[in-house]
C-alpha positions in Angstrom: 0.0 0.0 0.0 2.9 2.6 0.9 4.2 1.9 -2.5 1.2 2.9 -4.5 0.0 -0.8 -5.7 -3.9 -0.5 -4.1 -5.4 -3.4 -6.0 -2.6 -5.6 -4.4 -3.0 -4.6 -1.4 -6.5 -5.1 -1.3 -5.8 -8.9 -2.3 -3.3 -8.6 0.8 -5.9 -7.4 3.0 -8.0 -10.3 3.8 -8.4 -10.0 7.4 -9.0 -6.3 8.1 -12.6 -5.5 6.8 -11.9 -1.2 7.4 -8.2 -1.3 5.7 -10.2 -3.6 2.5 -12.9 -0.7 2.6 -10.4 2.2 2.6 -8.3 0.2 -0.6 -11.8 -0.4 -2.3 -13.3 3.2 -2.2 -9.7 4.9 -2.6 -9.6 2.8 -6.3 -13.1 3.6 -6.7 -12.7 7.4 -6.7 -9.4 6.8 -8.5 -11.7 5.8 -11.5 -14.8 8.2 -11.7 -14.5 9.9 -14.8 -15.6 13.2 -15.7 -19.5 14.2 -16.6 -20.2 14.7 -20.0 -20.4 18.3 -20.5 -23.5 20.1 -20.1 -25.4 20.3 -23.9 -27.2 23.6 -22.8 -25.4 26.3 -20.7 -27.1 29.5 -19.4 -25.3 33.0 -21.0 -22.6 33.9 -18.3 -23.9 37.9 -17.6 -22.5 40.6 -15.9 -22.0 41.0 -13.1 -20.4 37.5 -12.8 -20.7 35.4 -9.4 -18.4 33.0 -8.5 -18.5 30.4 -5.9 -14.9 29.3 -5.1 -14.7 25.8 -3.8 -12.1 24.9 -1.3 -10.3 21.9 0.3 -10.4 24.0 3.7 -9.5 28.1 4.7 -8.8 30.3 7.3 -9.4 30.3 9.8 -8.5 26.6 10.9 -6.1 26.1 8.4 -3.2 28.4 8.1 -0.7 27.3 5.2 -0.1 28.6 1.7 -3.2 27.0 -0.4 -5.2 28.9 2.2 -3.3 32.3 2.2 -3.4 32.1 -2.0 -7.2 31.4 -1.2 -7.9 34.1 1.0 -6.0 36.8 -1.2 -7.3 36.0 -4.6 -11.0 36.6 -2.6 -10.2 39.7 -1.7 -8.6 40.9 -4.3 -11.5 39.7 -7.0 -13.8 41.7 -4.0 -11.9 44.9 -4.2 -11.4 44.9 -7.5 -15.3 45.1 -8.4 -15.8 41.0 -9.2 -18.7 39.5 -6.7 -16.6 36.1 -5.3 -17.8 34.0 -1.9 -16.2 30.6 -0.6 -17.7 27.0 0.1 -15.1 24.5 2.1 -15.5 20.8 1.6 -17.9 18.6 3.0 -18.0 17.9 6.6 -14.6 20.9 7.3 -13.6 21.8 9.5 -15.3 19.3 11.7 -13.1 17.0 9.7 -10.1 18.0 10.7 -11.2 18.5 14.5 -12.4 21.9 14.3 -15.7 23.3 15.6 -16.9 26.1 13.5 -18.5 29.5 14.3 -21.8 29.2 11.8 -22.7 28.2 8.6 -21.6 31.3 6.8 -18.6 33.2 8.0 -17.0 36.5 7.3 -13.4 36.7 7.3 -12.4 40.1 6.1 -15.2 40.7 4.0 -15.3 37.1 2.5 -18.2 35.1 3.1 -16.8 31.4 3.5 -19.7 28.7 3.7 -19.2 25.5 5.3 -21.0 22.5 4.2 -22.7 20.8 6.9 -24.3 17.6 7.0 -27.0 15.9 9.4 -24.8 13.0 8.9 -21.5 12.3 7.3 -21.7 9.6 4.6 -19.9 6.4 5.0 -18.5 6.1 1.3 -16.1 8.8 -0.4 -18.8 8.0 -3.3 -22.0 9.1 -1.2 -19.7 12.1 0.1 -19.0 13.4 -3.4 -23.0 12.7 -3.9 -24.4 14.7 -1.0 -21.6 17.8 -1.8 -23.3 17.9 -5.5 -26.9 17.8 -3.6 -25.9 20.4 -1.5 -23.8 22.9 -4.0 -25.8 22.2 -6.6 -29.1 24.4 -4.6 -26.8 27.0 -3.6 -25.7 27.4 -6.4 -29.7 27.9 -7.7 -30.7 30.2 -4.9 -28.0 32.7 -5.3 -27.5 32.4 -8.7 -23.6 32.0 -8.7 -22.3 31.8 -12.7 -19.0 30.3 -12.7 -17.4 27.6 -10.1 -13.8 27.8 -9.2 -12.4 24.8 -7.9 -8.0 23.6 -6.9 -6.6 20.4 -7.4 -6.7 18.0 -6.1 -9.1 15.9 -8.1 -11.8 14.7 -5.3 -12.6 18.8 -5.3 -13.0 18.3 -9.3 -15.2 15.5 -9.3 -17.6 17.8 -6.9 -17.1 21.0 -8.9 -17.8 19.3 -12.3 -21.0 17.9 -11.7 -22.3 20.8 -9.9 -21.7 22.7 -13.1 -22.8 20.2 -15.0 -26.6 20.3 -13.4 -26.2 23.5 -12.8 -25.7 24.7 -16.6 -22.5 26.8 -15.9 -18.5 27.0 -16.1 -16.0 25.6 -14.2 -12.6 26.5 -13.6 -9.8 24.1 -12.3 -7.0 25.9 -10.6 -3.7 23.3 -10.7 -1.6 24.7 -7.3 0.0 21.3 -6.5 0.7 17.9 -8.0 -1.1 14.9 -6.0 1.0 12.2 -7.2 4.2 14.1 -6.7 3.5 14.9 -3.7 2.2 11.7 -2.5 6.0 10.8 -4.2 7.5 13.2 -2.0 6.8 11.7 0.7 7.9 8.5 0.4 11.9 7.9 1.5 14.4 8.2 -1.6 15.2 4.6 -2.1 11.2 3.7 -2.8 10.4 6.6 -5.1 12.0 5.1 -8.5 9.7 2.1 -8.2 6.9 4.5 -6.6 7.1 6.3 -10.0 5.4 3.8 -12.0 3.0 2.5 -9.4 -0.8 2.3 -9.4 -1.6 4.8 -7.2 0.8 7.1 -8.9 -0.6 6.7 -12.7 -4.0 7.1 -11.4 -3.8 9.9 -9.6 -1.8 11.6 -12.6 -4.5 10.3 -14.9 -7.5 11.9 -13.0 -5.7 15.3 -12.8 -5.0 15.1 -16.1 -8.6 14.5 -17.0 -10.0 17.1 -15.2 -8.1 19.3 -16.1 -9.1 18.4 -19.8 -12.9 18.7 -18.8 -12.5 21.9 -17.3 -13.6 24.9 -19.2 -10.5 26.7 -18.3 -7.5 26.0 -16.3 -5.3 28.3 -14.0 -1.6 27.5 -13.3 0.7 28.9 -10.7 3.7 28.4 -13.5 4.9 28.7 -16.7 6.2 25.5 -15.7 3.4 23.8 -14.8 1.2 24.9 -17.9 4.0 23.3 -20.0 4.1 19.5 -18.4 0.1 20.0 -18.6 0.4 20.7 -22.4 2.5 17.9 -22.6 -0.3 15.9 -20.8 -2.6 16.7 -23.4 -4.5 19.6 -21.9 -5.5 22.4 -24.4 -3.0 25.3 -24.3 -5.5 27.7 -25.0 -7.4 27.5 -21.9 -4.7 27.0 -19.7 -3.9 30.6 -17.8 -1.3 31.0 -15.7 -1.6 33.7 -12.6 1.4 33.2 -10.0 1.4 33.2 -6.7 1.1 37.0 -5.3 1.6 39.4 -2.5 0.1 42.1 -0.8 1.1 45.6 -2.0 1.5 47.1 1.3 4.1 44.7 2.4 6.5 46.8 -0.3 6.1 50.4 1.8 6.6 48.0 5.3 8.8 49.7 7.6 10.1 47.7 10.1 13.1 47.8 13.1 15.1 44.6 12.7 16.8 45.0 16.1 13.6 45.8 17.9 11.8 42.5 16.3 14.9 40.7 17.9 14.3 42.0 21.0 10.5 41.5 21.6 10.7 38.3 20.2 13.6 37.2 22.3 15.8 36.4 19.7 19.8 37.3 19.7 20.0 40.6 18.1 24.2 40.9 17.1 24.2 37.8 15.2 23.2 36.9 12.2 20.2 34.5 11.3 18.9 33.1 8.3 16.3 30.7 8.0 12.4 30.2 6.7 8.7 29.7 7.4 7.4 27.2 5.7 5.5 24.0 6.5 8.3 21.5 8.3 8.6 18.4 5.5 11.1 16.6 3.9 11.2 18.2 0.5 11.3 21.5 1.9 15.4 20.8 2.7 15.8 22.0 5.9 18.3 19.4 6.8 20.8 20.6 4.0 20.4 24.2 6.1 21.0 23.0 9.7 24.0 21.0 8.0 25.8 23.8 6.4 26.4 25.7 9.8 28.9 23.0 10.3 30.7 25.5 7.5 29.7 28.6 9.0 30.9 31.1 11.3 30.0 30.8 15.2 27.6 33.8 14.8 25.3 32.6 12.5 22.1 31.1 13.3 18.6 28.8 11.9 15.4 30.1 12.6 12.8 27.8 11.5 9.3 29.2 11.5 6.6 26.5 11.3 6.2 22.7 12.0 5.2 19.4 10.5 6.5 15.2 10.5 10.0 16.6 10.2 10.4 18.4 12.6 11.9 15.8 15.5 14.6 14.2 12.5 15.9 17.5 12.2 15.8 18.3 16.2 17.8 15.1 16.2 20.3 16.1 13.5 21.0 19.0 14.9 22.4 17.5 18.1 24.1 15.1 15.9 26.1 17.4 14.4 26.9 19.9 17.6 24.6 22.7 16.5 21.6 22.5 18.2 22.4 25.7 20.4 22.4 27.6 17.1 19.1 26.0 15.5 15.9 28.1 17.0 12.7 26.4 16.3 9.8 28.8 16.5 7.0 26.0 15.9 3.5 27.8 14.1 3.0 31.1 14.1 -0.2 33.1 13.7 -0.7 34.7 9.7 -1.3 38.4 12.1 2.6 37.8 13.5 4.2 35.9 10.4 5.3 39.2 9.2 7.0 40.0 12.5 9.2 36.7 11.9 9.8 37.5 7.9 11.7 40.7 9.3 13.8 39.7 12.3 16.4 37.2 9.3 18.8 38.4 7.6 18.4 36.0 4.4 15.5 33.5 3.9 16.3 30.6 2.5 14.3 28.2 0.6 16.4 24.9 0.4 14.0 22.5 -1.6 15.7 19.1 -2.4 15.7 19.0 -6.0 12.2 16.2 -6.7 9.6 16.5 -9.3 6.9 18.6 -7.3 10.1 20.9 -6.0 10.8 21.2 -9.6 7.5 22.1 -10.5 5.5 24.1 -7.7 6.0 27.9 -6.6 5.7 28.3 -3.1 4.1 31.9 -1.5 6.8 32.4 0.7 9.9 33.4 -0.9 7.9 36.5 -1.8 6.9 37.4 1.1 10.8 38.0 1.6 11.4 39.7 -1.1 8.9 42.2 -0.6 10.3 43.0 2.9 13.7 43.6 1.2 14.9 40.3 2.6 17.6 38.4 0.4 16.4 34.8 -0.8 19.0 32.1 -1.4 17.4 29.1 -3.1 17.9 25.7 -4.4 18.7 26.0 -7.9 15.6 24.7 -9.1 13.2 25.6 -12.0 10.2 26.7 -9.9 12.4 28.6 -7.3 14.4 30.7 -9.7 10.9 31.1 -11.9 8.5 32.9 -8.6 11.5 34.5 -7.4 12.1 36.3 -10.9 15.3 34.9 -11.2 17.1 37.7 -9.1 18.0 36.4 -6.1 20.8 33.9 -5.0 20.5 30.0 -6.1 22.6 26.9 -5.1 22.4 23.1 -6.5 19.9 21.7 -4.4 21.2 19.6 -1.6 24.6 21.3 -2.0 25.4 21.8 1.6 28.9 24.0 1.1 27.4 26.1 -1.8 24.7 26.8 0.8 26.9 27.9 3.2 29.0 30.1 0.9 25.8 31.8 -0.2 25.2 32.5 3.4 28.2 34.0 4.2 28.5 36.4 1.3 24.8 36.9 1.0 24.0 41.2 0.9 21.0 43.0 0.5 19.7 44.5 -2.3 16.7 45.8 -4.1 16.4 43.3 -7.1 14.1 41.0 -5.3 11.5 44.2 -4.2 11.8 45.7 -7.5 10.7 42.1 -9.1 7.9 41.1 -6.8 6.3 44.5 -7.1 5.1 43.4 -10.5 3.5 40.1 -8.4 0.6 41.6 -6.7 -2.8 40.3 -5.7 -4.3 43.1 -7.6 -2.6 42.2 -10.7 -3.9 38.7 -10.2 -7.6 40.0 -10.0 -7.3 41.8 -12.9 -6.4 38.1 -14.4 -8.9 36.6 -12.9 -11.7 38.5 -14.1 -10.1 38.4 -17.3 -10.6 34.4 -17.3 -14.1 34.6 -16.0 -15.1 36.9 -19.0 -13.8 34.8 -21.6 -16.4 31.9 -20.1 -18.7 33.6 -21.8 
């Protein structure tokens, strides 16, 4: 099963009735095709209304898909284009969360939670009752266009709704399933996890939803390309990268000052990152180059997640643990605060497909305080960070180092990501929506 081959390990599973349930439902959903497209579709008017559907948000989830989630609504909101939120069925009692009501407002976003009398037993009857229950909101306020992100479970929903419904839907492609799931996996099983079931299923579903959709949106140039390759229709692909908010460029902030209230050691320098605290992200190759660094250089690691007692461990392995400071999560209202008290942010991706391929949010969060980014040399990196900051070979432990050492600031990386704003990606956006029509 960890290796991707479900149908084998369903024939393996003759004694545990829930693990054989789990296989059979996970293969099922691995092989639910795509409606046929509606044959009669209502004329898209102005104003346009879209209903953005969403594998969970803000408040109980704070990570990158829900920040990129949260600014795209507000920016469509300010800039004239009528956009609300629906999370997935069941969230975010699904992931342990009570919440508030129905209908929320988060900054002026109305984000509606789908709540069931009961929660279906099947991932089948849970796709069934989400259609039932999108499909008459969707009727009684007379939304125009869906919006849906990978992965696929979300397409399945959003697809049919439109299909009933009569109207567009958009697929946004932010991550790769498979290569993620990939990822995951240690190194020595991911060559053989490559060509598993799990993994060509999964790629074939994306890929046909993303060739049923009436349009597409990619975080990359990248990304459109492999899905091109895939067979997905150029045309409709549109890609609108990750963003950041305009006021972060005319931030003023006291570095020192940070240090202080936060505790932190304010005559030494410390580089570091938030981000989510997983393998791929590389953090091991960082705490590893301080063996080549000077004394008064420090990690800051702003975040958590599975890896997070490995690289505890490896940095008493190595001797440095007095100079590794691990913040754990941080509230989005203080992430700011934490962006300004390093001195480079580094982004250390080991070089796999999905690090190849996806863009993350953060390195331009840095780049719009003035904060110098050194990054793994990698396609994606050097593509959302506009090619202007410093890179290494990925996993290159002494390159990373060096970089560190002679790393200086300057205004390249502000001057690039002022051309990245969530504005410009509403503009985009609305854009897209029109040509529905």
């Amino acid at each position: 099963m960890a290796r991707g081959e479900l149908s084998k390990a369903l024939l393996e599973a003759n004694g545990n009735r829930r693990l054989r349930r789990h296989l059979a439902q996970q293969l099922e959903e691995l092989h639910i095709a795509p409606p046929v497209a509606a044959s009669s579709r209502q004329a898209l008017e102005a104003p346009i209304y879209v209903l953005h559907l969403l594998t969970n948000s803000l408040p109980y989830t704070n990570s990158g898909y829900t920040q990129r989630s949260h600014k795209v609504l507000r920016a469509l909101k300010a800039h004239g284009v009528p956009a609300q939120a629906v999370t997935r069925l069941a969230y975010p009692l699904v992931v342990g969360k009570w919440p508030r009501s129905e209908r929320e407002l988060i900054d002026g976003v109305a984000y509606h939670r789908l709540l069931p009398n009961f929660y279906p037993g099947t991932r089948r009857k849970r796709h069934e009752k989400s259609v039932d229950k999108l499909v008459a909101m969707v009727r009684e306020q007379h939304f125009s266009v869906i919006h849906t992100t990978t992965n696929f479970p979300n397409a399945i929903v959003a697809s049919r709704v439109a299909q009933r419904c009569g109207v567009p839907w958009v697929y946004e492609v932010r991550g790769e399933l498979e290569r993620t799931w990939l990822s995951r996996l240690p190194i020595e099983l991911q060559e053989d996890a490559e060509h598993s079931e799990f993994y060509r299923l999964a790629r074939q579903q994306e890929t046909a939803y993303a060739s049923a959709a009436d349009a597409v949106v990619t975080l990359s140039e990248i990304s459109r390309a492999q899905l091109i390759e895939r067979g997905v229709d150029a045309d409709k692909i549109h890609v609108i990268p990750n963003a950041m908010d305009e006021e972060l460029l005319t931030t003023i902030y006291d570095r020192r000052q940070l240090r202080e209230d936060l505790g932190l050691p304010v005559h030494r320098k410390i580089v570091g990152s938030v981000t989510s605290v997983v393998d791929y992200e590389g953090l091991d190759v960082l705490i590893r180059s301080l063996q080549y660094l000077p004394e008064d250089v420090m990690v800051l690691i702003v975040g958590d997640g599975v890896a997070k007692p490995a690289l505890e461990q490896s940095a008493v392995d190595i001797g440095v643990e007095d100079r590794v400071i691990f913040a754990g999560r941080k509230p989005a209202t203080e992430i700011t605060q934490w962006y300004g008290v390093l001195d480079a942010f580094i982004v250390p991706r080991h070089d796999t497909p999905v690090c190849r391929t996806v863009t993350p949010l953060k390195a331009l969060q840095a780049q719009a305080l003035g904060i110098p980014v050194i990054a793994s040399d990698l396609p994606a990196l050097r593509e959302v960070t506009g090619g202007v900051e410093s890179y290494v070979p990925a996993g290159d432990v002494r390159a990373l180092a060096a970089a560190i050492e002679s790393v200086k600031e300057t205004e390249a990386g502000k001057q690039w990501v002022a051309t990245r704003t969530w504005s410009a990606a509403a503009e985009e956006y609305e854009k897209l929506y029109h040509s529905l029509r």
